[in-house]
Steps between C-alpha positions, in 0.01 A plus 500: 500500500651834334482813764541760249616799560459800272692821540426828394794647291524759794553207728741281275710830455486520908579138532762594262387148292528377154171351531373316197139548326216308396458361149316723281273485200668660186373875458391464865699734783730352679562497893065553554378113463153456678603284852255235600548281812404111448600126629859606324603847578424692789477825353645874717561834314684752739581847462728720671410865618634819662301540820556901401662648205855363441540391877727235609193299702310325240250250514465172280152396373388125458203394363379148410335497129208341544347621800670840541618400869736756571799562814746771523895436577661830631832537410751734671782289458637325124320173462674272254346278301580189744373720796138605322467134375556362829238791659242411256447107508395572857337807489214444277414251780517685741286788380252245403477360837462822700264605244300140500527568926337856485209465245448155669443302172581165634573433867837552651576122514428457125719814412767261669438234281479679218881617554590129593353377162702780313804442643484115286467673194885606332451874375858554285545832443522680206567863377365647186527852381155580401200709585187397445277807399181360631626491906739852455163697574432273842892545547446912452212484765667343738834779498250760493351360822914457620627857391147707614509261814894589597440880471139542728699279749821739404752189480753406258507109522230304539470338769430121508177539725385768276593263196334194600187728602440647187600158331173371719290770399522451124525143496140491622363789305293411204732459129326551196733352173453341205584086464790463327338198344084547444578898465230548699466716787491347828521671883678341762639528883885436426583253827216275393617461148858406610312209821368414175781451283712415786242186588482427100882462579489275776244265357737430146788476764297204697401358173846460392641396816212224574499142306295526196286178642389664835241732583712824605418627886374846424379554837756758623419700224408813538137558326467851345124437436433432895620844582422696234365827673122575355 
């Protein structure tokens, strides 16, 4: 399972990278392929920002393709590549545990299983240098709420409380987009499209992992459907 990364070409110039690009169709631009997460590729685009105009404290952006889930990284100090890679493979879980905890989608006990069932799965990472066009307007949202958020509060770096607070606060606001496969227009909550993928995950893991003659034990999974707010 693929954890792709894809960087902004103001974050691979940070990273100081020679990141490689998608594939793309003759007389089609490069570096802007459409990112879609599935049972292969766990799909991330990130952006870096200036938390105020040309300052040193700067903010990176993640945001998971399908479901717009979205967590800050404040950055003060030089992250290399090794460093951010290492901070993200734990930090999307993270952020979607604390913000599974607080909206109470599932119950405490089943946001711990969740993380136990994900930490079977092998996400390899992998950098890109791409932007998809159709998340850099969530992306843009989301530093406007950093940047207009940093100078009411009068701060330069965001603080990781502040971060994972306004990480909470848009991950369970309504998204409207449009699929990247039907083209049609659908509205979502972000954290219960990713319990969604994330279970879709965990069941093709279990699959694999089980002998194709037995019934697989699905009973510790976690079912989306059973706490689906109404």
């Amino acid at each position: 399972m693929l954890f792709c990364l894809s960087a902004s070409n103001a974050l691979n110039k940070y990273l100081k990278a020679d990141l490689p690009r998608l594939p793309h169709k003759p007389g089609k631009q490069a570096g802007v392929n459409t990112l879609i997460s599935d049972s292969n590729c766990f799909n991330w685009q990130l952006q870096i920002i200036d938390n105020s105009y040309k300052s040193r404290e700067k903010t990176i952006i993640v945001c998971e393709a399908n479901s717009r889930f979205t967590f800050f990284i404040p950055v003060s100090l030089k992250l290399s590549q090794e460093e951010l890679t290492q901070r993200l493979q734990y930090e999307w879980q993270l952020m979607m545990a604390e913000t599974l905890e607080v909206y109470r989608l599932i119950p405490r006990s089943d946001i711990a299983t969740l993380l136990s069932d994900l930490s079977h799965i092998d996400f390899s990472p992998q950098w890109i240098k791409n932007t998809d066009l159709s998340i850099s307007g969530h992306i843009s949202d989301a530093a406007l709420w950093v940047t207009q958020t940093l100078k009411e509060e009068g701060l330069y770096e965001l603080p990781r409380a502040l971060a994972i607070e306004l990480a909470l606060y848009l991950n369970t606001q309504p998204k409207r987009i449009t699929n990247k496969t039907t083209r049609r227009k659908e509205k979502f909550i972000p954290i219960e499209h990713l319990l969604g993928y994330c279970q879709s995950l965990i069941t093709d893991q279990q699959r694999a992992d089980g002998p194709s003659n037995e019934i697989i034990d699905t009973s510790n999974i976690i079912n989306f459907s059973d706490y689906h707010k109404k």
